[in-house]
LOVO-918671 format. One record per residue (C-alpha): residue number from 1; residue in one letter; x, y, z; chain. Coordinates in nm, 3 decimals, m for minus. Each point is the difference from the previous one (the first is absolute). Example, Ala and Ser with C-alpha at 12.3 -4.5 7.8 and 13.67 -1.06 7.14 Angstrom:
BEGIN
{1, A, {1.230, m0.450, 0.780}, A}
{2, S, {0.137, 0.344, m0.066}, A}
END
This chain:
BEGIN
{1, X, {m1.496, 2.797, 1.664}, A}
{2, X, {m0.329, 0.039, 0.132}, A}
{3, X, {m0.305, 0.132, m0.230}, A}
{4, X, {m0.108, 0.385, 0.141}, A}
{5, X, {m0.363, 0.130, m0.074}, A}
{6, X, {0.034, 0.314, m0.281}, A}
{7, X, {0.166, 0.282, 0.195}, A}
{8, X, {0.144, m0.164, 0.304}, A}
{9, X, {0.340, m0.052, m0.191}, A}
{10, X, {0.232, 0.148, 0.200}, A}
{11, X, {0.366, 0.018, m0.143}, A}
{12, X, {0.362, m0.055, 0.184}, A}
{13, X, {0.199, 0.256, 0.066}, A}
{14, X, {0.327, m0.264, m0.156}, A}
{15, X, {0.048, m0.149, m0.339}, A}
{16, X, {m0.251, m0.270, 0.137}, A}
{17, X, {m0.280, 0.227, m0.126}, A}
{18, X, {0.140, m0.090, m0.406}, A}
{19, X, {m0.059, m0.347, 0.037}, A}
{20, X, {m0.329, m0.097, m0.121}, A}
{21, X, {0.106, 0.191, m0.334}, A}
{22, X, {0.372, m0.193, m0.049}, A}
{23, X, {m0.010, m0.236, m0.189}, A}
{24, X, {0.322, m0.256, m0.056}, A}
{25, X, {0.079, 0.135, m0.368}, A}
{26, X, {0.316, m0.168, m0.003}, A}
{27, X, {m0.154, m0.323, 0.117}, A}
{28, X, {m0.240, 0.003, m0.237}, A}
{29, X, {0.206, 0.120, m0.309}, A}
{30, X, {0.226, m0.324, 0.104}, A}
{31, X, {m0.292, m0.250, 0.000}, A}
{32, X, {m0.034, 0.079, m0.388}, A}
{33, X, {0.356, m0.049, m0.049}, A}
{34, X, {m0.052, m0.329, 0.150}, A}
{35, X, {m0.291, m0.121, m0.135}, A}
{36, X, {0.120, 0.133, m0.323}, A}
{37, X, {0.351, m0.239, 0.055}, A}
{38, X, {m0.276, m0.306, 0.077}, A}
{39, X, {m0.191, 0.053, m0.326}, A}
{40, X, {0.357, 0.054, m0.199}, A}
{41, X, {0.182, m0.334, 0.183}, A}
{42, X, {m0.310, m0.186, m0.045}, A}
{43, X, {m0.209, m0.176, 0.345}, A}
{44, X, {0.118, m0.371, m0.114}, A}
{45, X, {0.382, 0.143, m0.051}, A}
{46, X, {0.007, 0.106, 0.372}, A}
{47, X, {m0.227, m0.291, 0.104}, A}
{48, X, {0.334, m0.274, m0.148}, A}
{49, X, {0.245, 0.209, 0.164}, A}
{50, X, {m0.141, 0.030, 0.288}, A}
{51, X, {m0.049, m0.397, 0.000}, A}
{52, X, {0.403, 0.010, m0.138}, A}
{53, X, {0.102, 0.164, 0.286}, A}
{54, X, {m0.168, m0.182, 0.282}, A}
{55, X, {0.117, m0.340, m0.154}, A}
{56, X, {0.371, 0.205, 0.042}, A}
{57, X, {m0.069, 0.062, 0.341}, A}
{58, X, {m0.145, m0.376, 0.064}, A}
{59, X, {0.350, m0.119, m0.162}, A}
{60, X, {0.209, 0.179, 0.264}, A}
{61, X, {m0.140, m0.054, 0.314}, A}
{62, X, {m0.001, m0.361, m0.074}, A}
{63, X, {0.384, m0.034, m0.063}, A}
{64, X, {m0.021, 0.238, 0.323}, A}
{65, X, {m0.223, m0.231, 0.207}, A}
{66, X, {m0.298, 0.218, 0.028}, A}
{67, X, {m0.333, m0.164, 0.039}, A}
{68, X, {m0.230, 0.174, m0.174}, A}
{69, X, {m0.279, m0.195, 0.000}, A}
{70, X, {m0.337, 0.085, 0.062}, A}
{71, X, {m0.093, m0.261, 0.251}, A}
{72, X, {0.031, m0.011, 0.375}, A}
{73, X, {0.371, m0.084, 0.089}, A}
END
């Protein structure tokens, strides 16, 4: 959105003209659920299963085959 000298603002005649005052409430109401879930489950928690998982996932796609190396193949 461009920046209009005091008095230029000119609104739309749709629902475009509400935008600037919208704000994502429910968006923002979820972001505190989540980052209260990260302070309840603790950072290092999440941080080992995280690492739990991706050793799971390293596990199977070597009894598939996979290559999943980070070099040049």
């Amino acid at each position: 959105m461009d920046v209009q000298p005091p008095g230029t603002i000119e609104l739309r005649t749709n629902a475009h003209r509400f935008e600037i005052s919208n704000f994502n409430l429910a968006a923002i109401h979820a972001l505190g659920g989540a980052l209260e879930l990260i302070k309840k489950v603790c950072v290092a928690n999440i941080e080992e299963h995280t690492h739990t998982l991706g050793d799971q996932l390293i596990g199977i796609a070597d009894r598939l085959g996979i290559n999943h190396s980070h070099e040049a193949s």
